[in-house]
C-alpha atoms as one frame of an Amber mdcrd trajectory, in Angstrom:
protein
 -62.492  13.513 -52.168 -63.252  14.901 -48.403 -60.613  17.029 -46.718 -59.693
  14.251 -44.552 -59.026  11.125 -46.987 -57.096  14.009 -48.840 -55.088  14.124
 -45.311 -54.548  10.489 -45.281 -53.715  10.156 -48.292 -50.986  12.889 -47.837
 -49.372  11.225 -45.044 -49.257   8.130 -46.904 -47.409   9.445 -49.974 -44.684
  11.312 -47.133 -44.592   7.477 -45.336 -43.949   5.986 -49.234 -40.679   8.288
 -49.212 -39.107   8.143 -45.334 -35.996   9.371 -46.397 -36.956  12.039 -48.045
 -39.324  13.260 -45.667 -37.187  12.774 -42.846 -34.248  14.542 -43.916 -36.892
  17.797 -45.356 -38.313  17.518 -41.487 -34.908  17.623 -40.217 -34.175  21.116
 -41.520 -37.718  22.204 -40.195 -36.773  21.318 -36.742 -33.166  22.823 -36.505
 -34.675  26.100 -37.415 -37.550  26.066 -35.282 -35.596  24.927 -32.437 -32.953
  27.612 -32.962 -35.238  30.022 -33.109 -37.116  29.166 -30.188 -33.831  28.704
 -28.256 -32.706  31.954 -29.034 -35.854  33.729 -28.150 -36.128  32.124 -25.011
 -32.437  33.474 -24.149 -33.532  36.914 -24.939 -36.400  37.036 -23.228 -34.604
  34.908 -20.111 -31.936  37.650 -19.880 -35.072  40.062 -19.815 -36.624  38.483
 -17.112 -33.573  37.986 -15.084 -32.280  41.862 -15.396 -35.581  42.565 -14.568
 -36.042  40.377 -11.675 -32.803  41.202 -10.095 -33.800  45.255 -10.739 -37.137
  44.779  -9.017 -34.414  43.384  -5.813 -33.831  47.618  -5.712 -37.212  47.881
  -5.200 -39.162  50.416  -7.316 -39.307  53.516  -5.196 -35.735  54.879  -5.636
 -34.512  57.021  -8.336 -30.346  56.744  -9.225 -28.365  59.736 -10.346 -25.206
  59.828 -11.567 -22.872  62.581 -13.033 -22.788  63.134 -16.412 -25.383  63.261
 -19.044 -26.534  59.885 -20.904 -25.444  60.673 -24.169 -22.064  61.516 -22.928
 -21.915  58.240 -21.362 -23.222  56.707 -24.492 -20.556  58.508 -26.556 -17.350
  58.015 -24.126 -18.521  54.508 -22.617 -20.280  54.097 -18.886 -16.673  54.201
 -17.590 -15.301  56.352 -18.925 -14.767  59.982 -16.942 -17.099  62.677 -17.731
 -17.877  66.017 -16.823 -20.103  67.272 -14.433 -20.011  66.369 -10.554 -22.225
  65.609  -7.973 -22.197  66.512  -4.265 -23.300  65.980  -1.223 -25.260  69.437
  -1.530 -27.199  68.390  -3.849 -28.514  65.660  -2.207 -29.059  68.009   0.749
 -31.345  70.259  -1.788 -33.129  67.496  -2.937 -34.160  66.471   0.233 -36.523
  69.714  -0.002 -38.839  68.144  -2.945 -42.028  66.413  -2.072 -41.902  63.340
  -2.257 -37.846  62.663  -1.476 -38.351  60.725   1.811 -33.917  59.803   1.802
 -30.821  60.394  -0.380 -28.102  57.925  -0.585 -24.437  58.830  -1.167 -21.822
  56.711  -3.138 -18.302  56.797  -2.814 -16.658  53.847  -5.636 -13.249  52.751
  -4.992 -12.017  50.035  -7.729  -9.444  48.329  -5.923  -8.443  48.110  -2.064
  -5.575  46.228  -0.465  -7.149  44.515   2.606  -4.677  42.692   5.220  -5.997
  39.945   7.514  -3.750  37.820   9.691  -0.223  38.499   7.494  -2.153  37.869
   4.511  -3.219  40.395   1.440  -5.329  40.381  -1.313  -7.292  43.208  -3.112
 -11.152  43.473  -3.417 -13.461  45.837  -4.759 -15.990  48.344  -2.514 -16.344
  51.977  -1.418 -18.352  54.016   0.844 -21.926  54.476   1.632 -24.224  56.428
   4.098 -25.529  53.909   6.355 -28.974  54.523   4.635 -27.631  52.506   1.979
 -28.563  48.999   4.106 -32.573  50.568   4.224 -32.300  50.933   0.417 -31.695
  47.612  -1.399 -31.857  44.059  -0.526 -28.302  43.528  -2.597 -26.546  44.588
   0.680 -28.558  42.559   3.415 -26.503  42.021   6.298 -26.522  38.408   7.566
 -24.203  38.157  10.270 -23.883  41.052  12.859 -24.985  45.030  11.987 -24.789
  47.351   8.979 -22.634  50.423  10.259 -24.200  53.665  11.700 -23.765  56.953
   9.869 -21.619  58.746  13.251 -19.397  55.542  13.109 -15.730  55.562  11.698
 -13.170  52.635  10.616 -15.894  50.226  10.261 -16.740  47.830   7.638 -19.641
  45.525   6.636 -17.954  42.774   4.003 -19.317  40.170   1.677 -19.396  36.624
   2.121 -16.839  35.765   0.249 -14.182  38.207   1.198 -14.961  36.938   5.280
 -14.795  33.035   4.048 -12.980  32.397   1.008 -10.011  35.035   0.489  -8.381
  34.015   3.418  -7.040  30.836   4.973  -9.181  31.713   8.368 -12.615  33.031
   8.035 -13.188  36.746   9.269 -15.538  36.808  12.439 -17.845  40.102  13.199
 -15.771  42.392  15.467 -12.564  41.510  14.173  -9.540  44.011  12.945  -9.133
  43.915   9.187  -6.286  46.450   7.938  -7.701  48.223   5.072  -5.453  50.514
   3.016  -2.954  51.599   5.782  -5.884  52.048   8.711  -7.158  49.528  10.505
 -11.381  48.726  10.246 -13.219  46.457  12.286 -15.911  44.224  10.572 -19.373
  45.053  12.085 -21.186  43.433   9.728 -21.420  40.381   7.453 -23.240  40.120
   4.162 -25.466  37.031   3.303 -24.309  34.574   0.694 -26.770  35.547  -2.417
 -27.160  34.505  -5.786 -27.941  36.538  -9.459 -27.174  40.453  -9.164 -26.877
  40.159  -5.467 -23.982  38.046  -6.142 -21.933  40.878  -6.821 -21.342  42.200
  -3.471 -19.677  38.796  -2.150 -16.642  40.098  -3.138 -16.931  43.127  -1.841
 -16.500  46.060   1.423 -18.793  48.618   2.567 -17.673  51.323   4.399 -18.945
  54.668   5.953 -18.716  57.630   3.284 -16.142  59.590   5.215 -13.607  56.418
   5.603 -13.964  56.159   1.611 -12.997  59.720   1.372 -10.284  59.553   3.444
  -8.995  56.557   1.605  -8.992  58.406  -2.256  -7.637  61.406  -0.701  -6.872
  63.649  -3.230  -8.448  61.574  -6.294 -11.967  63.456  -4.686 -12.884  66.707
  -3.158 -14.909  66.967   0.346 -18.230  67.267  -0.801 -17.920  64.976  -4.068
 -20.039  61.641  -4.473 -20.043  59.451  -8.120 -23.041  58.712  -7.766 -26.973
  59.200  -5.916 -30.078  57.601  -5.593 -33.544  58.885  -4.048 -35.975  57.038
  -2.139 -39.226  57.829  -2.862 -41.755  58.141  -0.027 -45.106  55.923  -0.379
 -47.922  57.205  -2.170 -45.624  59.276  -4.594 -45.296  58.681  -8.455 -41.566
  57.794  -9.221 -41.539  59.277 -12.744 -43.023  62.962 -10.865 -40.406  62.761
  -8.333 -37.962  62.399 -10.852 -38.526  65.136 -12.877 -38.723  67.466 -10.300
 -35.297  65.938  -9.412 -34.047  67.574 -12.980 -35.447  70.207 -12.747 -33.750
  71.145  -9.306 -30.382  70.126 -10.627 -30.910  72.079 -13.571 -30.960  75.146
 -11.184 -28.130  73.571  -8.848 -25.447  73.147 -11.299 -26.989  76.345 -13.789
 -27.849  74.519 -17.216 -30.691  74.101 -19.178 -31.975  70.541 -20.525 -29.708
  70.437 -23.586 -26.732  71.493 -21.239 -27.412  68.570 -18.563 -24.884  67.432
 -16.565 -26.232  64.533 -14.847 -28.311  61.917 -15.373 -31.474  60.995 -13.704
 -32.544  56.925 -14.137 -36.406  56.675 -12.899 -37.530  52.690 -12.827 -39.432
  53.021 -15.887 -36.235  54.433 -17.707 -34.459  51.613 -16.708 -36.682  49.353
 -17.693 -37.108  51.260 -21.392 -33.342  50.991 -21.717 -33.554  47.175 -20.893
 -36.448  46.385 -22.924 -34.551  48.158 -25.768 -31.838  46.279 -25.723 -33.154
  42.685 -24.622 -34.997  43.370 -28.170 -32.461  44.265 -30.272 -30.620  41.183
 -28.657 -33.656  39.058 -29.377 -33.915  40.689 -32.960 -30.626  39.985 -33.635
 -30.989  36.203 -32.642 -33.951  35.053 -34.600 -32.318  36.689 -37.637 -29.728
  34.073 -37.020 -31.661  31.438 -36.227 -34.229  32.800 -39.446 -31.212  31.457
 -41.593 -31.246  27.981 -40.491 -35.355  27.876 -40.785 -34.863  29.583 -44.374
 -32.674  26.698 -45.374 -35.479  24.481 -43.854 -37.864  26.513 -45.759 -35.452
  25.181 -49.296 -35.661  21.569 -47.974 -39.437  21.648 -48.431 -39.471  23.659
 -51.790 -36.994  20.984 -53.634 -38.735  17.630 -51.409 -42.571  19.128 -53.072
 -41.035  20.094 -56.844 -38.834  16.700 -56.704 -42.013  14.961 -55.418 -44.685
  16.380 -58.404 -42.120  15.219 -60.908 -41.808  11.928 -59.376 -45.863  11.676
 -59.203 -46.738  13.889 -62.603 -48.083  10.641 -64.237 -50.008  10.041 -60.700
 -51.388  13.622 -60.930 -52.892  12.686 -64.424 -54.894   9.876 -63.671 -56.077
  11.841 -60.202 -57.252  14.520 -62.827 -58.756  12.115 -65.303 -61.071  10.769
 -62.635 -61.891  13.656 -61.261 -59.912  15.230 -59.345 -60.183  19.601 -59.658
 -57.107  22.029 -59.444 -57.600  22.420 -56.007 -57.975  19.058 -54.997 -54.468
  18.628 -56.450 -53.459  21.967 -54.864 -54.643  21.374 -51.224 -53.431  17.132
 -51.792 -49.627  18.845 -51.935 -50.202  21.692 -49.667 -51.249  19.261 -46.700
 -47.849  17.437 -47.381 -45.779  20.316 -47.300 -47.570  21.487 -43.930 -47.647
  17.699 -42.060 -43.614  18.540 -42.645 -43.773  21.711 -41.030 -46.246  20.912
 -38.517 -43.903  17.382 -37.701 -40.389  19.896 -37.632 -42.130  21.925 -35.441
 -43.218  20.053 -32.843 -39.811  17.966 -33.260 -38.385  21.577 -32.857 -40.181
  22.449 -30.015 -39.137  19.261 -28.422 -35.126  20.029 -29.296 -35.609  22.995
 -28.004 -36.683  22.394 -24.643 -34.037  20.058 -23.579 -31.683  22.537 -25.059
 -32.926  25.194 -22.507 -32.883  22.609 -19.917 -28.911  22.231 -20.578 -28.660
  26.011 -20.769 -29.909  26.648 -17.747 -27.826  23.642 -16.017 -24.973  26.199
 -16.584 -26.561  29.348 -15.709 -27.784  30.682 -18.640 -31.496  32.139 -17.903
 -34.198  31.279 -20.486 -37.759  31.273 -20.993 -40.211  29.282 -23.466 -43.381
  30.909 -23.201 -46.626  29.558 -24.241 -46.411  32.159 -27.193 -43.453  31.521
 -28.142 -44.410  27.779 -27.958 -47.501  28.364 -30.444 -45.316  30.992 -32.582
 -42.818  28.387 -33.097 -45.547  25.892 -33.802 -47.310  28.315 -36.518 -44.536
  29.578 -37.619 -43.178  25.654 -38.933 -46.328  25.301 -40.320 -46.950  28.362
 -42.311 -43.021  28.324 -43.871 -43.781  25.053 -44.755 -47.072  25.598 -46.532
 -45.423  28.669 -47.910 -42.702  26.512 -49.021 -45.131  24.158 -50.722 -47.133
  26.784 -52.186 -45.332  26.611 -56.064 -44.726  23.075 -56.418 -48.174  22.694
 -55.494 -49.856  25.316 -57.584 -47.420  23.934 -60.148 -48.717  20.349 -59.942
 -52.343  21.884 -59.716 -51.836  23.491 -63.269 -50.768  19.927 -65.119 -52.747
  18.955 -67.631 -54.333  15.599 -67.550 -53.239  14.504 -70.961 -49.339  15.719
 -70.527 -49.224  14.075 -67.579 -50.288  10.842 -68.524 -47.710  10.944 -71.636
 -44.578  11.828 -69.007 -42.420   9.240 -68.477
């Protein structure tokens, strides 16, 4: 027999038993399309955290006090030791390469008054370099504040049209804590990360400070970042950026007080845990295809007893071990091959819904031909006993089985 009527006649002895075949399929393509699924989150979220990253641009360098594996020990907000100041900055503006240094000043929660009204929103203070730094904080309506300016604000879209019954105008008095601001500046209405600072007030640093009072000293800032001047290497900057800290605040590298985040060690911290998440996912969805994986195993070994008298007269005209062998193996592929592109399918409109409600995904082409593969080899893997099993009958038992 040639490979192919061996293929046809495969396919006819899956069309003999629909049921059967359908229901083994079935299994095949709820794995493959969970898996798929799945994967295509992870590597969505991946993409999208990386996207909205690349909105910062990839010349600045963030650093904030404390160092990592404190944070990783106590929780990213959670207080830690070590503080950073506006001196530093200053000294850092002395390394090659350091073209600007931004200053942040977080405040959690600030009572704003408009018109008799109140409600509480979330902000801090900035240099007015801050607006050259990142797109997150473009300014659609009016002017970002300069650095010589005091009691002025730049606020998100949201806290100028939604908070309040009247929308806030640029140039209008908005009582902020107990001091009065006026709004010089309006942010644009943005989606993804930018999204964030809707909600949100941006003041000068000083106004900030004056606002904690006491919770902060003159000098102190939570956090940094650096922006690197063209034609420099991040990564260099950045360890030079250590190094002069290390002097600054008198520690060595075990003793570090700070922590310095270059691009590419943000990116290494997101890859790392975009794949765990994406690890952890197809060892989920790897359950459902294992089960698949069964389905196939107990359709082939119910299938050579059905056909064990069949299998005898195949062998008694002719037909070798492997001819048997491959006749099975085909069968047990077709259903992986068939619950994978099924899978494939499912798993498509399933990231279609997904992303309907916000949920980034991504179904590459290799993750399209994995999945594909994949259903195919667990199913020929699957097949692999019953078929070596029916491969290994002899011609004259089988004909005797009833």
């Amino acid at each position: 027999m040639q490979h192919l009527d061996l293929l046809k006649y495969s396919i006819t002895n899956l069309r003999s038993r629909k049921l059967r075949s359908y229901l083994t399929i079935l299994g095949i393509v709820i794995g493959i399309a969970a898996i798929v699924t799945l994967i295509s989150v992870a590597q969505g979220v991946n993409d999208f955290i990386m996207d909205q990253l690349g909105m910062l641009g990839g010349n600045w360098i963030s650093i904030m006090p404390g160092s990592m594996k404190q944070r990783m020990s106590l929780g990213m907000m959670s207080a830690v030791s070590g503080k950073l100041t506006t001196n530093d900055g200053a000294a850092l503006k002395s390394i090659p390469g350091v073209e600007d240094v931004m200053y942040e000043l977080q405040i959690m929660r600030i009572p704003i008054q408009y018109k008799n009204e109140t409600a509480t929103v979330t902000g801090g203070g900035w240099n007015a370099v801050v607006f050259e730094f990142t797109s997150l904080l473009e300014v659609g309506e009016g002017r970002p504040y300069k650095d010589n300016e005091r009691h002025v604000v730049v606020i998100g879209d949201t806290v100028a049209n939604d908070i309040f019954k009247k929308k806030i105008e640029v140039n209008q008095i908005i009582k902020v804590g107990d001091t009065n601001f006026r709004v010089v500046g309006i942010l644009k209405k943005s989606g993804g990360l930018a999204s964030t600072t809707s909600g949100m007030i941006a003041m000068p640093l000083e106004d900030a400070r004056e606002l904690l009072g006491q919770q902060t000293t003159s000098n102190q800032v939570d956090e940094m970042a650096v922006m690197v001047s063209e034609g420099y290497d991040p990564e260099k900057v950045g360890e030079q950026i250590r190094l002069k800290l290390r002097q600054l605040h008198h520690v060595d590298e075990d003793n570090e007080d700070f922590t310095v985040m270059t691009p590419e060690s943000i990116s290494s911290i997101v890859g790392t845990i975009t794949g765990t998440l994406e690890l952890f996912l197809s060892g989920i969805a790897g359950i459902a295809l294992l089960v698949g994986g069964i389905g196939i195993a107990n359709t082939m070994f119910m299938s050579v007893m059905e056909r064990t008298k069949e299998i005898g007269v195949l062998k008694a005209i002719g037909a070798t071990d492997n001819i048997v062998l491959e006749m099975f193996l085909l069968e047990a592929s077709i259903i992986g091959l068939v619950g994978g592109v099924l899978g494939l399918v499912l798993a498509g409109i399933a990231t279609l819904v997904l992303n309907y409600f916000g949920v980034p995904t991504n179904i590459s082409p290799e993750l399209a031909i994995f999945g594909l593969f994949f259903s195919v080899i667990v199913g020929a893997l699957a097949g692999f006993f019953p078929a070596r099993r029916a491969s290994q009958l002899m011609p004259v038992e089988a004909l005797r089985y009833e």
